[in-house]
N, C-alpha and C positions, 0 to 999 in steps of 0.2 A: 504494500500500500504506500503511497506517495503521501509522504509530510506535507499540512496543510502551513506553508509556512510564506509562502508570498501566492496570490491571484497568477500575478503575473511570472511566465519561465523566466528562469534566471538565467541573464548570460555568462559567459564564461569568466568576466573580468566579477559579475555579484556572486559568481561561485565561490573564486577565494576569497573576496571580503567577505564573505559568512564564514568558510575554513579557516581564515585566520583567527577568529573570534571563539572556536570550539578548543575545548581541551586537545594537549596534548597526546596521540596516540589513536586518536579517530580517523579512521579510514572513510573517507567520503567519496561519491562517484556525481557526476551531475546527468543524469538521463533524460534526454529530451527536455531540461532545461528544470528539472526538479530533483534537486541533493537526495541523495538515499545513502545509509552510512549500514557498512556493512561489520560483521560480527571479526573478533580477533582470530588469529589463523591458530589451530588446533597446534599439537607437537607435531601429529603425523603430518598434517598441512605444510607445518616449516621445514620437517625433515625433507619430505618432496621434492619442496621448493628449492634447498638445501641440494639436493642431487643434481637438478639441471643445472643451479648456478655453477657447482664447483666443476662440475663439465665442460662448462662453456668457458670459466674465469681464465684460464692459462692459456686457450687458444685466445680470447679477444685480448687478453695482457700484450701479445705477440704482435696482435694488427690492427690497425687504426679503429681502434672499437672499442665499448664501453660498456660496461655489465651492471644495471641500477636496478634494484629491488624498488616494488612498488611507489616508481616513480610515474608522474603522472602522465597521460598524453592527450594533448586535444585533437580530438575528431571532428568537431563542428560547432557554432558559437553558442551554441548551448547544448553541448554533451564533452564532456570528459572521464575518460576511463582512467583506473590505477588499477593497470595488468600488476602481478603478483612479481613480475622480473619484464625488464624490458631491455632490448640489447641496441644501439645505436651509436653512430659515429662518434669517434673522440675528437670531437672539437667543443671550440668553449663556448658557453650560451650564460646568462648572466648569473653570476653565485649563488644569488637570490633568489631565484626564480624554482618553479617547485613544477616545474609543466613544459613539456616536450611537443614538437609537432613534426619530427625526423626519427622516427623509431622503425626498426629494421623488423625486430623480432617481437612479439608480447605475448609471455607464458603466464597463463592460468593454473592453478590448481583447482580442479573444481570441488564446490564446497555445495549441500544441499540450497543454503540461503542464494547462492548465485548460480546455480544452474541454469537456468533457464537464461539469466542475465547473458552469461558466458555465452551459451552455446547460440544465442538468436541475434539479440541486441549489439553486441561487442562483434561479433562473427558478420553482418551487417556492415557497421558502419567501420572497421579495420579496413576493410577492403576499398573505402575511399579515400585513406589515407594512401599518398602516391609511394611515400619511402617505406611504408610497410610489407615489408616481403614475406614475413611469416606469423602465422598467429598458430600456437599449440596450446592445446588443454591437455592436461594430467590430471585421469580418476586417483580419487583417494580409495575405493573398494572395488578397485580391479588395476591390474596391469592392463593398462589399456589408455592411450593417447592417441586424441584426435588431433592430426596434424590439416592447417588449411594454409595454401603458399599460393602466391601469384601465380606462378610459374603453371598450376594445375588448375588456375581461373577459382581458384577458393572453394573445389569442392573437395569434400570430407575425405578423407584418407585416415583406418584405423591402426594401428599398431597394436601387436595385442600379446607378443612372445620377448620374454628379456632379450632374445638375440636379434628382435628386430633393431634397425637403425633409422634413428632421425636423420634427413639430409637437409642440410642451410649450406645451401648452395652460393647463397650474395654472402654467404662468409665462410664456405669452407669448414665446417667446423661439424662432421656427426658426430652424432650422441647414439650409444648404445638404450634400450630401457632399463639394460641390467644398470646400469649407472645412474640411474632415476630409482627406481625399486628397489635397490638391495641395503637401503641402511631402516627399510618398513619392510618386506616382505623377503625374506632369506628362503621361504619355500610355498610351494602351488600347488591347489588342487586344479578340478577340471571345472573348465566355465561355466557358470549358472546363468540365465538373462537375468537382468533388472532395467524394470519401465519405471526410471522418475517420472516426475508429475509432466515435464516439458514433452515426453511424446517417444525423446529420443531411444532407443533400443542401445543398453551398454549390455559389454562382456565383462559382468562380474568373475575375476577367479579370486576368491577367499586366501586370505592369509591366515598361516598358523604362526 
């Protein structure tokens, strides 16, 4: 449900004067021009997250590229997403500034409260961002990542075995799944489905 908190959609410049004025620690998104703040990431959620960053960290250390946890990006004057890791050029953009509109890569972990967000909304408007070349989701109760890139016109491509591989082509850099998975789920049974509420069909495989 959308906070009754102005008539009017907020643009992108009354998004952060409302963010700046929130505590410390609030994660905020502006969706069609109305702030929705979402819940703090789980252990297993940072662990995830945690997998793809250190993945990714020592290849973009190497080449003109830049690795920022839930840093923000604008997508249109009244929507801003904060993907969970987003990867983009290393050049300088001002110190102070808390919002990106040159981002390469923008990985999710998906979480039930943003599922739907992730998978529609964010998956949508990424794809009109021109320097965005990849957007990946990471389930939390499967091995299993939906990967969307330019290159395949943004449709779904799933991943669903530790030994598949991620390719980021605009940088060079695969990622195995076993290097996403293996500091949460060290062993696998066999796939179960699971239908969240958004419609989409995942391959749950359960962790012991």
């Amino acid at each position: 449900m959308r906070p009754s908190i102005s008539v009017d959609p907020f643009t992108v410049e009354d998004f952060f004067a409302f963010t700046a004025a929130r505590p410390d620690g609030e994660k905020w998104e502006l969706i069609e021009g109305f702030p929705v703040c979402d819940a703090t990431g789980t252990w297993h959620h940072q662990r995830l997250l945690g997998g793809v960053l250190g993945a990714l960290w020592d290849t973009c250390r190497e080449r003109p590229y830049e690795v920022l946890p839930g840093f923000a990006v604008r997508l249109s004057p009244h929507d801003v997403a904060v993907p969970d890791m987003v990867v983009r050029p290393r050049r300088s953009i001002e110190p102070t500034s808390c919002v990106c509109d040159d981002a390469i890569i923008a990985v999710e972990v998906l979480s039930p409260l943003t599922a739907d967000r992730d998978l529609r909304w964010k998956r949508q408007l990424y794809r009109t961002l021109p320097s965005l070349q990849h957007y990946v989701i990471v389930t939390q109760d499967a091995v299993e990542v939906f990967a969307y890139d330019r290159q395949h016109s943004f449709r779904e491509r799933r991943f669903g075995a530790p030994e598949d591989v991620l390719d980021f082509p605009s940088i060079a850099a695969p990622i195995s799944l076993d290097e996403i998975y293996s500091a949460v789920c060290p062993s696998l049974q066999l796939p179960l489905p699971m239908v969240p509420a958004n419609g989409h069909t995942l391959q749950a495989r359960a962790c012991r």
